[in-house]
C-alpha positions as CSV (number, residue, x, y, z in Angstrom):
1,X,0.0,0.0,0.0
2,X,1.3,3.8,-1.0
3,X,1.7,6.2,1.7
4,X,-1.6,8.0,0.0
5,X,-3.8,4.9,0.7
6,X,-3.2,4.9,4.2
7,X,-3.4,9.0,4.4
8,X,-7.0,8.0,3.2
9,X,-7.4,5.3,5.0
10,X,-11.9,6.1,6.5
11,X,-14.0,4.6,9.1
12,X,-15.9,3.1,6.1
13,X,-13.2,1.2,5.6
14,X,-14.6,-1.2,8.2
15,X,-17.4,-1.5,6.8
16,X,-18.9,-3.9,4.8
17,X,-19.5,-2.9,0.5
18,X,-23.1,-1.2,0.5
19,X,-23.2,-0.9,4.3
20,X,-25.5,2.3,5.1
21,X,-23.3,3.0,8.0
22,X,-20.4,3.4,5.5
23,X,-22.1,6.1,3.3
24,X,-23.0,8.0,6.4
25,X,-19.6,7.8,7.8
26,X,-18.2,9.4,4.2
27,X,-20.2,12.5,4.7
28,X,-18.6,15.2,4.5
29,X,-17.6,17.6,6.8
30,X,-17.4,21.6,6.9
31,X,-13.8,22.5,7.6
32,X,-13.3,25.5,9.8
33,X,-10.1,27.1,11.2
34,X,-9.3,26.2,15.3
35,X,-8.6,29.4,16.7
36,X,-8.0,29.0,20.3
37,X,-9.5,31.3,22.9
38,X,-8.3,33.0,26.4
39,X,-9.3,30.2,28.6
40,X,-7.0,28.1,26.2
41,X,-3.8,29.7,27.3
42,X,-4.8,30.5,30.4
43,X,-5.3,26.8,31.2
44,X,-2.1,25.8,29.4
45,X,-0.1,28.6,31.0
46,X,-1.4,27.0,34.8
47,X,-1.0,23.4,33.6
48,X,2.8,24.4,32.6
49,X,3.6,24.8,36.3
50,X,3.9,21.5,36.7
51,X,6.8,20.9,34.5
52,X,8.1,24.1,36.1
53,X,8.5,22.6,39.4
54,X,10.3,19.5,37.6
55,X,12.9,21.6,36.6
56,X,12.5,23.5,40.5
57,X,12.9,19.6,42.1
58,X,15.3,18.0,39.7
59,X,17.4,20.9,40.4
60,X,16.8,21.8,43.8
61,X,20.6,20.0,45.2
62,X,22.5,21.9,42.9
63,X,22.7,25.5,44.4
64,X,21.6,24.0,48.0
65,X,23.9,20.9,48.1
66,X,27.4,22.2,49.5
67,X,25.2,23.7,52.8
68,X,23.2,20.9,52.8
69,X,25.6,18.3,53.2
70,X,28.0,20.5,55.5
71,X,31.2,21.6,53.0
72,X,33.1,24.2,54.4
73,X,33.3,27.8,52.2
74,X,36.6,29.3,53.1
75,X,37.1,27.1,56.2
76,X,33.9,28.1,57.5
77,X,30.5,25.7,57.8
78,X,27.5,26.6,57.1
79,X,24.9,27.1,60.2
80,X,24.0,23.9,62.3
81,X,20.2,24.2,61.2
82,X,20.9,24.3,57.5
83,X,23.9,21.1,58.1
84,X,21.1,18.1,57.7
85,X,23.1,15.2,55.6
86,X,26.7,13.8,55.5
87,X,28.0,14.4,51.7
88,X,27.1,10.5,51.2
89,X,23.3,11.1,52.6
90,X,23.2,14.0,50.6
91,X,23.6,11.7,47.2
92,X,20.4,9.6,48.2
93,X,18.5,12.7,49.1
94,X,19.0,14.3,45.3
95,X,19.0,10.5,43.4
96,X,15.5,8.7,46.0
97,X,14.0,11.8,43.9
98,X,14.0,9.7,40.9
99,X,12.8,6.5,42.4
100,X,9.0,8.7,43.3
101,X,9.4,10.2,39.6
102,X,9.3,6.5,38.0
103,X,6.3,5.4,40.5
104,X,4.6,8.8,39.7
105,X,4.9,8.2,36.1
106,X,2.8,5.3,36.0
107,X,0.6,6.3,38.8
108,X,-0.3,9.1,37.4
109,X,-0.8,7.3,34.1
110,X,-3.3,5.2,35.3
111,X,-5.2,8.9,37.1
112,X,-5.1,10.7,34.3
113,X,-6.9,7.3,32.5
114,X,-9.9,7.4,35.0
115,X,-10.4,10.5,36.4
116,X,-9.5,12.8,33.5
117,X,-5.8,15.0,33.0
118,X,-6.7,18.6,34.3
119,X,-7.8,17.0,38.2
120,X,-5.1,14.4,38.2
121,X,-2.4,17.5,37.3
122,X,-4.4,19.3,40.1
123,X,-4.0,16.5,42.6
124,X,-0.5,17.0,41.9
125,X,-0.5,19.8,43.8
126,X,-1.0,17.9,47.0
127,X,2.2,15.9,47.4
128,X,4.0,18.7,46.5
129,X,2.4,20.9,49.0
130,X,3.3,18.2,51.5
131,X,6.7,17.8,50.9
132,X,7.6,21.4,50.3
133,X,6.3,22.2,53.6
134,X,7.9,19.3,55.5
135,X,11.7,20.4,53.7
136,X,10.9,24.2,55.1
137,X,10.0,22.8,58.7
138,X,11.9,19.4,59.3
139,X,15.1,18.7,61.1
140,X,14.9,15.2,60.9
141,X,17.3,13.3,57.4
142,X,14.9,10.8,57.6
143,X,12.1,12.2,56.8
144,X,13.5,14.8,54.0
145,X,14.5,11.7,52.5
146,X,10.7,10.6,52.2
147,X,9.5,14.3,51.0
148,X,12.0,14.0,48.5
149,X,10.9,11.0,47.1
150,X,7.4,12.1,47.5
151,X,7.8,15.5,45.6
152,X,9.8,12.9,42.9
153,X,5.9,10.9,42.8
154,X,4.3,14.6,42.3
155,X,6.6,15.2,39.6
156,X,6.4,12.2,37.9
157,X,2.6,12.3,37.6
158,X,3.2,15.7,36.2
159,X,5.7,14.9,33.6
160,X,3.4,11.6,32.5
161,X,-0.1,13.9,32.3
162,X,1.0,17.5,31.2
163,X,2.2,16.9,27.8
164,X,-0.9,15.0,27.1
165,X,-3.0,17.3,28.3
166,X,-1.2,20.2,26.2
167,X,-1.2,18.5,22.7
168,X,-5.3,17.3,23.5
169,X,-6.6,20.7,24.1
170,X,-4.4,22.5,21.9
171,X,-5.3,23.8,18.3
172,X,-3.8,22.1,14.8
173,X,-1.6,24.8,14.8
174,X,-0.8,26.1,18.3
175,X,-0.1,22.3,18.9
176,X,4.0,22.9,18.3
177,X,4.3,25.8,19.9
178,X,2.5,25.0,23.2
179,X,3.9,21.7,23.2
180,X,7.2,23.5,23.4
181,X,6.0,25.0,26.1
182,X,6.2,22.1,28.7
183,X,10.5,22.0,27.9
184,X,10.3,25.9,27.8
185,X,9.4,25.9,31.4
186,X,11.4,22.8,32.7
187,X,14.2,25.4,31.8
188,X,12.7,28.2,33.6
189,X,12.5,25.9,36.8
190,X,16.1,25.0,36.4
191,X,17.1,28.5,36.2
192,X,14.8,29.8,38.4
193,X,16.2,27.4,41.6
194,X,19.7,28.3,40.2
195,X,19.1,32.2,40.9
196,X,17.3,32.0,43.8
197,X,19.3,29.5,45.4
198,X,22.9,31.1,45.0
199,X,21.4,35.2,45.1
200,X,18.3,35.4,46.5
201,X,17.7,32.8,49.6
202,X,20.4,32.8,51.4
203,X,22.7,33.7,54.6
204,X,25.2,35.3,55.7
205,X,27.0,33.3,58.3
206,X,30.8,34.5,59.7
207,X,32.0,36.3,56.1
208,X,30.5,33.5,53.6
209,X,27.6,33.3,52.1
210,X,25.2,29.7,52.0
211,X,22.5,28.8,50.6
212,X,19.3,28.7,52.8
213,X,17.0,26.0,51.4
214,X,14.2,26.4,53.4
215,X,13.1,29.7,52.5
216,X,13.8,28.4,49.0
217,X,11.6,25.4,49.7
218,X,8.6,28.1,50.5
219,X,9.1,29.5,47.1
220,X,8.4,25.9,46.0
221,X,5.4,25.3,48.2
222,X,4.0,28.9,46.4
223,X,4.6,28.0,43.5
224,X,2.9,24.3,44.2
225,X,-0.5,26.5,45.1
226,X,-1.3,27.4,41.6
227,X,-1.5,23.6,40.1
228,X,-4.8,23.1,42.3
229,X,-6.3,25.8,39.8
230,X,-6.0,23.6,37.6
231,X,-9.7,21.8,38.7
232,X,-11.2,24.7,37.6
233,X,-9.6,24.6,34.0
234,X,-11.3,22.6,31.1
235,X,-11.0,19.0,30.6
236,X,-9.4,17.4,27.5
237,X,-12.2,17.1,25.6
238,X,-10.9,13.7,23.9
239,X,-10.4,12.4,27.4
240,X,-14.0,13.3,27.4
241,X,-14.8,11.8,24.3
242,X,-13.4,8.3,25.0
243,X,-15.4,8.4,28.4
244,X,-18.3,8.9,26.5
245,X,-19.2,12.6,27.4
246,X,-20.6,14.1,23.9
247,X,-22.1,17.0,25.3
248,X,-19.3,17.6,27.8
249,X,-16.7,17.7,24.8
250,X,-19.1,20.0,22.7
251,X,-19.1,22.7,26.4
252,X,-15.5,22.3,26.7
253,X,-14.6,23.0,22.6
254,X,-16.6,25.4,23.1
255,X,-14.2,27.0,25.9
256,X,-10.9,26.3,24.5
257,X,-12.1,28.2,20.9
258,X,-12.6,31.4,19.6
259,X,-14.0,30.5,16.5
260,X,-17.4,30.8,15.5
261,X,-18.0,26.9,14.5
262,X,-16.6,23.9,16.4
263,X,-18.4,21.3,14.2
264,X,-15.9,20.1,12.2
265,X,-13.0,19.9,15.6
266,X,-15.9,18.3,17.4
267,X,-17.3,15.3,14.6
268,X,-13.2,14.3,14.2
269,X,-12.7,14.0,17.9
270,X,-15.8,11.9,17.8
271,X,-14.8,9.9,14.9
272,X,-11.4,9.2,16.7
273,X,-12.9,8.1,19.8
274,X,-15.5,5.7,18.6
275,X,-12.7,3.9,16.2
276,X,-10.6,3.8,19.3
277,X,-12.9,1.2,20.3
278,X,-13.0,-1.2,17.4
279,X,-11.3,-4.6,18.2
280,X,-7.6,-5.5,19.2
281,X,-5.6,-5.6,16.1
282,X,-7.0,-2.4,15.2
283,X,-5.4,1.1,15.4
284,X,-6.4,3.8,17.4
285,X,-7.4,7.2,15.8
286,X,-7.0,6.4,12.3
287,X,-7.5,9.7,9.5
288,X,-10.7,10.4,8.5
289,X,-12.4,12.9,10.8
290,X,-15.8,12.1,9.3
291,X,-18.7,12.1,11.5
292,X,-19.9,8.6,11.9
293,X,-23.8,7.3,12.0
294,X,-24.4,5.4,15.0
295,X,-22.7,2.1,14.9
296,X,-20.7,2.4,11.9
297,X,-18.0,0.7,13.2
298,X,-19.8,-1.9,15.3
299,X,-18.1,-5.1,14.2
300,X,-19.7,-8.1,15.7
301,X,-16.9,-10.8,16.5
302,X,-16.3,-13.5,14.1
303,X,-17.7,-12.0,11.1
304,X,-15.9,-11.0,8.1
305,X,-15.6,-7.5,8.9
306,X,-13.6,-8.6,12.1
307,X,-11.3,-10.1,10.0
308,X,-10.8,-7.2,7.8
309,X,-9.9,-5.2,10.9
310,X,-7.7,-7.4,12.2
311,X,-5.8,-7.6,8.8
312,X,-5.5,-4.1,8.4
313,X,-4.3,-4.0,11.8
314,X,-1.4,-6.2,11.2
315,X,-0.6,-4.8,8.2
316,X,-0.2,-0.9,9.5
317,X,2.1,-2.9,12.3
318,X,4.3,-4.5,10.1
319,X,4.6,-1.3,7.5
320,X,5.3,1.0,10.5
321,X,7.4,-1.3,12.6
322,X,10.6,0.4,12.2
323,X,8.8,3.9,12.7
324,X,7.9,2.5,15.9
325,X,11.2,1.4,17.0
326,X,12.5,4.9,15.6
327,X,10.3,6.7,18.1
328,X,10.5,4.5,20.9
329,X,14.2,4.4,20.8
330,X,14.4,8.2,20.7
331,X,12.6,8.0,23.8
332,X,15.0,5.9,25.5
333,X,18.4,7.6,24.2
334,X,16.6,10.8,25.5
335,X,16.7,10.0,28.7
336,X,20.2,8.0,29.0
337,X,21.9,11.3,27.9
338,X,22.9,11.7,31.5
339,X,21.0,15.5,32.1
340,X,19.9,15.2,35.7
341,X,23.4,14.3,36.9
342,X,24.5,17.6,34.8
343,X,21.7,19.6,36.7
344,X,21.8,18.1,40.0
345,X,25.5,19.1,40.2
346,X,25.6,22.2,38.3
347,X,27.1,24.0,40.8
348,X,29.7,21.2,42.4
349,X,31.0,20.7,38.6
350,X,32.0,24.5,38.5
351,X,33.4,24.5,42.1
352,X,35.5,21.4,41.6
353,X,36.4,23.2,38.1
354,X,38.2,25.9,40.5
355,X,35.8,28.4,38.7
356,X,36.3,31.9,40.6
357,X,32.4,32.6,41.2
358,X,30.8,28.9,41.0
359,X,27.6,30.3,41.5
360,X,27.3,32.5,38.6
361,X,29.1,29.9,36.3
362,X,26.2,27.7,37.1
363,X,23.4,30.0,36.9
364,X,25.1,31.5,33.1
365,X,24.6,27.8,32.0
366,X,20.8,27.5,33.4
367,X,20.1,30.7,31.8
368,X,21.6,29.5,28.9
369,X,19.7,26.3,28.8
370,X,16.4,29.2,28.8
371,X,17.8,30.8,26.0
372,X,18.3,28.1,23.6
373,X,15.4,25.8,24.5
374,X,13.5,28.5,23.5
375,X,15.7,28.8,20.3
376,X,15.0,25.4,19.7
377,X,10.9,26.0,19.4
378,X,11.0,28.2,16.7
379,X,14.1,26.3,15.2
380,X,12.8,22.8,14.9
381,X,10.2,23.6,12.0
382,X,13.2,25.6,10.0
383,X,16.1,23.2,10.4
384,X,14.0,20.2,10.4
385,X,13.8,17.3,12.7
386,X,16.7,14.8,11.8
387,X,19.3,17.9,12.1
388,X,18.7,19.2,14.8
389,X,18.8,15.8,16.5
390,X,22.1,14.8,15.2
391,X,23.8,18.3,16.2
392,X,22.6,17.2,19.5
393,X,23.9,13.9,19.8
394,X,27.3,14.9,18.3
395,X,27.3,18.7,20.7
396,X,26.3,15.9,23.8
397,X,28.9,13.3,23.0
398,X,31.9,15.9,22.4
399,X,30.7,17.8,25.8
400,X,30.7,14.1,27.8
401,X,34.2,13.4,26.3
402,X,35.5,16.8,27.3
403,X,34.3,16.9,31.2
404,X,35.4,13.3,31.0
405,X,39.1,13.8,29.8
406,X,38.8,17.5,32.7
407,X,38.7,15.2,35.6
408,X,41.4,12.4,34.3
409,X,43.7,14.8,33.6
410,X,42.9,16.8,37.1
411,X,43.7,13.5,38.6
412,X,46.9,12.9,37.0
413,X,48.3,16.6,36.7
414,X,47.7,17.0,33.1
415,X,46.5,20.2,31.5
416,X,43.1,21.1,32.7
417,X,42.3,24.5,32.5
418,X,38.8,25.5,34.5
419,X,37.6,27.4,31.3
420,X,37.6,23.2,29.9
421,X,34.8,22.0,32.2
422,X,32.7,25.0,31.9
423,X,32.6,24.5,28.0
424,X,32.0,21.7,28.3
425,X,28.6,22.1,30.4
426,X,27.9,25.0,27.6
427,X,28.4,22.2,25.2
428,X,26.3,19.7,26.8
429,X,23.6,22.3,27.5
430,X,23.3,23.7,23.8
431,X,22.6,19.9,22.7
432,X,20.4,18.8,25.4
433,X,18.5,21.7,24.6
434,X,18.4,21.9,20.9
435,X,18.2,18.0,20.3
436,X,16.5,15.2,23.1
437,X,13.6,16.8,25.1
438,X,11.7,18.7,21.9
439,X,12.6,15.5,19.5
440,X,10.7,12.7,20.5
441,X,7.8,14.5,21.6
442,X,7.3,15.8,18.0
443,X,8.0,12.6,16.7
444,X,5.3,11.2,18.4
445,X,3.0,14.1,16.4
446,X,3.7,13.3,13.4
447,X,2.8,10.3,11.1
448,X,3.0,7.8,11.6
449,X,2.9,8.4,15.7
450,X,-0.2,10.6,15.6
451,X,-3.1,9.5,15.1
452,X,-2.6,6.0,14.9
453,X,-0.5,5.3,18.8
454,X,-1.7,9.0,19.3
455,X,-0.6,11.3,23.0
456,X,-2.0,8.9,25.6
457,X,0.1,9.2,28.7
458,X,0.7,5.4,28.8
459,X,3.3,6.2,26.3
460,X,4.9,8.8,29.2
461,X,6.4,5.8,31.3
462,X,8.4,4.3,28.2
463,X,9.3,7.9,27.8
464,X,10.9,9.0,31.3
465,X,12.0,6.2,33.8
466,X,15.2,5.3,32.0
467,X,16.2,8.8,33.0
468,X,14.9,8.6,36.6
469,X,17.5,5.6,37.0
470,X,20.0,6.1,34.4
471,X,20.4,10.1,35.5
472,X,20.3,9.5,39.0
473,X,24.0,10.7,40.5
474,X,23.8,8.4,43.0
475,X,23.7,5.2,40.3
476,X,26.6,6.7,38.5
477,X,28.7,6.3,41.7
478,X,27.6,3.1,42.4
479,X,28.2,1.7,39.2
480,X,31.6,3.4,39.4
């Protein structure tokens, strides 16, 4: 079959020749343009909070870890209430984050299934109230240990349910650019923890300056308070349409647009739903976004039209196997890149690199990280896809090989100037940024990803927890 066939692939398609059902399903529809309303970015604006605080947890240790495991700062340590961990207790606190990010991932997979994506995003909200509160007030290593790991569950739910949430309420063509969106302000959250970490919270204690990470943790628990708006924002109206809510999805377009006529938005998210329900060896979503009579694709089980389906099936499987591995495998190298080790210890890397001001070394490459992340949104639809990624890979690879060869040759007394490690976090940034986290997620948009294995979060797990393991610093040293 040609590309084209498939492109026109219908819902009459299951059908049986001279069916009544297929003639209504190949009615046509008027096509309007999705303009997307106030409500619409306002919703999308609260529901990118969430990834905000991942980039505020995942990088939480790096400006706060030398005062939080007791280093001394010209021969001075910081205060006795801000001295909670031992530099080896300090490892599990930043790397038991990840082990709550890969049980939040598939929790929240499973939430967003049966109770809908905008109140499982605002349930969120709740465990990272909780353990935001508990790191301001606690004393106890014990039981920052357990918030950690609990604000890595809130996390993980986010990262699994707000990219689905984003691309399902979105327009046709705001669909890139608020998709973007969730990276854009992973970055902010990284920089934003950087700044206030190392200029804005902290103390003066006998001449040096620490960082106090507990007034930085209220900024976190603030920050957590606008994800419960989020139960007041729209639901994704497909999540509504595959829960069999018709009028609820018409009330809800109806929100989310600005444009006069939502017919046309409304009869394909319809169409999609009900041929998400035809039997197993079927695909999910398939092109068409004709409205369909009731029944159309009722297939009743051992007839011929089963069969059909169940061909077809197979068929799209084996043609778009190697798609499949493509975007799945993307998903994985994504996340074995190594990033959270590169965040986490942002600030360590430039103070072991001798650096003069550590603290403004690492906040240049956060801000940095802003800068081109947001390069990379409107880049990715000049440059293309393929290179982009492959600037990445090669920009990540050269910047592991340089810090690599910086702490060798600091070992042995070789030439290691500090200027080498910082470019080579400016190297590792400019990839990460440009290449992995926009990559896969627009893979998955495009043919053949979307519509036919389409942006359910059960995709999100495959996605993220080889990075909540691979990423986590305190693996690295163990497997060292």
């Amino acid at each position: 079959e040609s590309p084209s066939a498939i492109s026109t692939f219908s819902p009459a398609d299951w059908c049986a020749p001279g069916d009544a059902n297929a003639a209504a399903s190949n009615a046509p529809v008027p096509e309007g343009p999705e303009t997307g309303s106030a409500l619409l970015f306002a919703a999308v604006g609260l529901c990118c909070v969430s990834p905000m605080l991942f980039g505020f947890c995942i990088s939480f240790t790096s400006p706060t870890q030398i005062t939080m495991e007791g280093d001394s700062v010209g021969g001075i340590l910081p205060p006795s209430r801000l001295r909670e961990f031992t530099p080896n207790l300090e490892k599990w606190y930043a790397s038991l984050f990840n082990i709550g990010a890969v049980v939040g991932a598939f929790s929240g997979m499973a939430m967003s299934e049966r109770f809908g994506r905008s109140k499982t995003i605002a349930f969120s909200a709740i465990p990272h109230l909780i353990a935001w509160a508990g790191t301001t007030f606690t004393r106890s290593w014990e039981v920052l240990i357990a918030l950690r790991i609990l604000s890595g569950w809130a996390v993980g739910i986010g990262s699994v349910v707000t990219p689905c949430y984003i691309a399902e309420v979105s327009t046709t063509r705001l669909r890139g650019a608020l998709g973007a969106a969730n990276q854009l302000s992973i970055t902010i959250g990284i920089f934003l923890v950087s700044v206030l970490g190392d200029y804005a919270f902290v103390v003066d204690y006998e001449g040096q300056t620490f960082s106090n990470w507990r007034q930085l943790s209220v900024f976190g628990l603030a920050l957590s308070f606008f994800l419960l708006f989020m139960f007041f924002m729209p639901e994704s109206p497909r999540w509504l349409a595959k829960t069999g809510q018709a009028e609820a999805v018409h009330g809800n377009l109806r929100r989310l647009r600005s444009s006069a006529s939502i017919d046309s938005e409304y009869n394909g998210i319809m169409s999609e739903s009900t041929r998400s329900s035809t039997p197993a060896g079927s695909f999910a979503g398939m092109p068409g976004g004709r409205p369909l009579a009731p029944g159309a694709l009722a297939v009743a089980p051992g007839s011929a039209n089963e069969e059909r389906a169940n061909e077809r099936g197979g068929s799209l499987l084996r043609k778009y196997r190697m798609s499949l591995i493509v975007g799945v495998g993307l998903c994985m190298f994504q996340q074995l890149t190594g990033a959270n080790a590169v965040m986490m210890y942002t600030t360590k890397i430039c103070k072991q690199a001798h650096m003069d001001n550590a603290e403004l070394a690492a906040m240049a490459a956060m801000g940095a990280q802003v800068i081109f992340t947001a390069a990379a949104c409107g880049l990715i639809e000049r440059a293309g896809r393929r290179p982009l990624l492959l600037f990445a890979c090669s920009s990540m690879g050269l910047s592991h090989a340089t810090l690599a060869y910086y702490y060798v040759a600091m070992g042995h007394g070789w030439w290691a100037p500090s200027w080498l490690a910082l470019a080579a976090l400016g190297i590792f940034i400019l990839g990460f940024s440009l290449g992995p986290p926009l990559r896969p997620r627009c893979f998955r948009r495009e043919p053949p990803f979307r519509p036919r294995w389409g942006l359910s979060p059960r995709w999100a797990p495959v996605e993220g927890h080889p990075h909540w393991l691979r990423g986590s610093p305190k693996w690295l040293e163990l497997k060292g």
